[in-house]
Short mmCIF file of the C-alpha atoms (twelve columns), coordinates in Angstrom:
data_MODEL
# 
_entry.id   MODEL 
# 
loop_
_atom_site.group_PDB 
_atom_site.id 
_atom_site.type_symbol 
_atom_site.label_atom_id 
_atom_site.label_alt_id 
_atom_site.label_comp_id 
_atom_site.label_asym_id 
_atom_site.label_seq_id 
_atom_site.Cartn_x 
_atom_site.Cartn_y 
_atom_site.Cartn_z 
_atom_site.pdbx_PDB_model_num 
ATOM 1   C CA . UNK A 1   -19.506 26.751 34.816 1 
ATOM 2   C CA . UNK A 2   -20.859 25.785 38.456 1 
ATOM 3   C CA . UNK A 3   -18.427 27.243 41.303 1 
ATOM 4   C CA . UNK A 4   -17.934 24.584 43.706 1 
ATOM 5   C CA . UNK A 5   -18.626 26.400 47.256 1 
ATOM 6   C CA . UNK A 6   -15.527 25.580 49.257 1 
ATOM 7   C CA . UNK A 7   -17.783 24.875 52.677 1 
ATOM 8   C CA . UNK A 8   -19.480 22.273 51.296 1 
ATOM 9   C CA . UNK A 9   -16.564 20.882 50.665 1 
ATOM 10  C CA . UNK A 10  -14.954 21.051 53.770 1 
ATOM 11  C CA . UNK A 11  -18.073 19.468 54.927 1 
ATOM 12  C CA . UNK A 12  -17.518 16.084 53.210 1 
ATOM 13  C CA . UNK A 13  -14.490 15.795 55.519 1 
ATOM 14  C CA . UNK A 14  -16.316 14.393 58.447 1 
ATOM 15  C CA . UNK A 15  -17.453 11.271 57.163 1 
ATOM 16  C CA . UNK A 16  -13.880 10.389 56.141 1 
ATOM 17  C CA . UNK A 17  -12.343 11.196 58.939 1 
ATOM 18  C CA . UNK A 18  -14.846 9.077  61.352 1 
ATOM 19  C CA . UNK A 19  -14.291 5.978  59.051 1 
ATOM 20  C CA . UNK A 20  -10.903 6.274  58.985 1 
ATOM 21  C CA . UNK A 21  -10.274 6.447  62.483 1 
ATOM 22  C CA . UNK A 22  -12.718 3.745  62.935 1 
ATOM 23  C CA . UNK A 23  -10.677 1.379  60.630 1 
ATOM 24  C CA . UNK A 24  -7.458  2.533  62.416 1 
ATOM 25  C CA . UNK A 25  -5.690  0.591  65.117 1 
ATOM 26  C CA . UNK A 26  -4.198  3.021  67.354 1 
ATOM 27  C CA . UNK A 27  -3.605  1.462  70.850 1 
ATOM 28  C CA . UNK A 28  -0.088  0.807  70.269 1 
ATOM 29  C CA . UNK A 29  1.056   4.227  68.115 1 
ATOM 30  C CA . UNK A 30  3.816   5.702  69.602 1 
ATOM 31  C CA . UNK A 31  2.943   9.090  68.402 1 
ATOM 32  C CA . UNK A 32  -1.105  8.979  69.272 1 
ATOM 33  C CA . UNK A 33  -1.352  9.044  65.410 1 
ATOM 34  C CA . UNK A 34  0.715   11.976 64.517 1 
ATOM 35  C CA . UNK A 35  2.675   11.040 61.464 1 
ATOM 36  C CA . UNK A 36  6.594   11.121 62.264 1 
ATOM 37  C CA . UNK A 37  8.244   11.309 58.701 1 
ATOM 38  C CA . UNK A 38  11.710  10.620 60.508 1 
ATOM 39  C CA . UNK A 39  10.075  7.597  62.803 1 
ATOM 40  C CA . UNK A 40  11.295  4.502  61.200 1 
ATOM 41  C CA . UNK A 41  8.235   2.434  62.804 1 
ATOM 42  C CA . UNK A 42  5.997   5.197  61.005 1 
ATOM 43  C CA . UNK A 43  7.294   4.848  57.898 1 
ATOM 44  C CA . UNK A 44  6.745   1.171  57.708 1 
ATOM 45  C CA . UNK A 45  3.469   1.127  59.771 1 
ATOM 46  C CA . UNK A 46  1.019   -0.660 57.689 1 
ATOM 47  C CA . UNK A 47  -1.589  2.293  58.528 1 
ATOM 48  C CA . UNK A 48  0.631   5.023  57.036 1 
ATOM 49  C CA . UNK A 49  -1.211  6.378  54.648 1 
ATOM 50  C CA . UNK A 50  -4.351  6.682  56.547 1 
ATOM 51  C CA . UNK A 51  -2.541  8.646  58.890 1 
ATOM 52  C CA . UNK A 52  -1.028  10.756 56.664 1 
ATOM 53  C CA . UNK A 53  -4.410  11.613 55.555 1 
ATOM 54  C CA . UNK A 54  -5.576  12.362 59.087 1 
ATOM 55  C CA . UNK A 55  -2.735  14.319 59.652 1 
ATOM 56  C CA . UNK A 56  -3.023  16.591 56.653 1 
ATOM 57  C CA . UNK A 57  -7.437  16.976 56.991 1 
ATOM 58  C CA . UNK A 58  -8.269  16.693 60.692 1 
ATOM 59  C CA . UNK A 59  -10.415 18.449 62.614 1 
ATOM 60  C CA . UNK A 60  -7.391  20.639 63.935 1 
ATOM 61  C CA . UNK A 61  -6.388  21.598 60.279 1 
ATOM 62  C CA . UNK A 62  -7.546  25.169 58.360 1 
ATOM 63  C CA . UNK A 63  -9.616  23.346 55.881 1 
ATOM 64  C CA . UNK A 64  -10.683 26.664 54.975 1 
ATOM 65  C CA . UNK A 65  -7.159  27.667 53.739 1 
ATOM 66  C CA . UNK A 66  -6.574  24.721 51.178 1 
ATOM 67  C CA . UNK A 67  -7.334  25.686 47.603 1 
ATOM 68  C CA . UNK A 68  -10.629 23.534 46.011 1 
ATOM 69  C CA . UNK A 69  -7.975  21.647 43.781 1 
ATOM 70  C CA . UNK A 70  -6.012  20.692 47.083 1 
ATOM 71  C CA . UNK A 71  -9.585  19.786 48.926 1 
ATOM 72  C CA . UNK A 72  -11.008 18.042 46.036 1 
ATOM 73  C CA . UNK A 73  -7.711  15.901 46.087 1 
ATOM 74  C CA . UNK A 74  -7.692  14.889 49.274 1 
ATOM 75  C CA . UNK A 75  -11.352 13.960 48.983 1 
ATOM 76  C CA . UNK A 76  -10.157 11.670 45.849 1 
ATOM 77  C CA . UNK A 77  -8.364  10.049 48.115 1 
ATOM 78  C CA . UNK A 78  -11.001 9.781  50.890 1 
ATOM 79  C CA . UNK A 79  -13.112 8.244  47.916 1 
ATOM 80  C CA . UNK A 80  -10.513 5.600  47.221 1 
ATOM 81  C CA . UNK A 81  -10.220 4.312  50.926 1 
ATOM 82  C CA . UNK A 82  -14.621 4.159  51.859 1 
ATOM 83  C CA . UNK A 83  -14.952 2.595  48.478 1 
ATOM 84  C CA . UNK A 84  -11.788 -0.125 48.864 1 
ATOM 85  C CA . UNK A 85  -13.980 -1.053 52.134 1 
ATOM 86  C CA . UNK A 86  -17.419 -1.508 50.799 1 
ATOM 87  C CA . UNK A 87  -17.972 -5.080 51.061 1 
ATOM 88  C CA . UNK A 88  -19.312 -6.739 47.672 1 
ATOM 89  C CA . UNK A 89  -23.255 -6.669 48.289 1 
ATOM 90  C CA . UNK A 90  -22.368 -2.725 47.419 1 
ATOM 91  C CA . UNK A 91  -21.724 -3.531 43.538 1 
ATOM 92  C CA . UNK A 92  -24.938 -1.971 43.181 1 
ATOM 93  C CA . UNK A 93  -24.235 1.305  44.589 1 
ATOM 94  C CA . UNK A 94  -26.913 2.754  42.538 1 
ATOM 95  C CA . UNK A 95  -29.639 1.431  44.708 1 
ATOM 96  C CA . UNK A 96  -28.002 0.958  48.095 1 
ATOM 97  C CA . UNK A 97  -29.013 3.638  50.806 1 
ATOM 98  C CA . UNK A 98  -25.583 3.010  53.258 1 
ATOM 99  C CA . UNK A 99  -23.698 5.611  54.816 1 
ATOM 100 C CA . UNK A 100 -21.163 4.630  52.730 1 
ATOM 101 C CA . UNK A 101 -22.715 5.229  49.012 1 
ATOM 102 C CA . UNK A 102 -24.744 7.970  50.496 1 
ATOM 103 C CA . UNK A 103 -21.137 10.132 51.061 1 
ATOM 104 C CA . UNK A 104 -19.793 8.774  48.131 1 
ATOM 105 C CA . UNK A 105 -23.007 9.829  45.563 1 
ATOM 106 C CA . UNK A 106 -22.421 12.963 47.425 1 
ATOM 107 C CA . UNK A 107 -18.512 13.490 46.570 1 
ATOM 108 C CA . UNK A 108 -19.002 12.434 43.388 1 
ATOM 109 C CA . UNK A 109 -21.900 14.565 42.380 1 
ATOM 110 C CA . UNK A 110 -19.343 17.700 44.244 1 
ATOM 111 C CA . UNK A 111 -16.205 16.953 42.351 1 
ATOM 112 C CA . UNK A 112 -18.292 16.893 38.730 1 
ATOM 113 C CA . UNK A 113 -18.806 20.617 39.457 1 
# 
């Protein structure tokens, strides 16, 4: 069995984390999208889980000290949110060339390993 090297890994973050941000709308967040588990405007805010993400794989986070199950998980759920916003010319992943399928056909190949 292939090991999956945990860098490479941790690489596949910053393609996420730029869409997500990009997709975010931030001007008005109280807490400069920190999640507040106890903020009652957080917990409804229609952006919550995408900030949850952020919070838990940013930039500022020790990547490095997640296990591969926690990092493959969170990239899972990096999959599901770039793949909900392909638009429906991408049905044919296969052949498109996009940022977009690019990182995906790269995740995909990773977590198989």
């Amino acid at each position: 069995m292939i090991s999956v090297d945990k860098s490479e890994l941790i690489q596949l973050f910053d393609f996420p984390r730029k869409r997500i941000l990009q997709s975010m709308e931030v001007t008005h967040c109280p807490h400069a999208v920190f999640f507040n588990a106890a903020d009652e405007e957080c917990i409804c805010c229609h952006q919550g889980e995408e900030c949850i993400w952020i919070n838990q794989n940013d930039e500022m986070v020790a990547l490095e000290k997640k296990s591969i199950e926690e990092l493959k998980q969170q990239l899972l759920i990096a999959v599901d949110f770039v793949d909900s916003n392909l638009s429906p010319h991408h049905l044919s992943r296969r052949q498109c060339e996009c940022d977009n399928c690019s990182w995906l056909k790269k995740v995909q190949a990773m977590l198989k390993e």
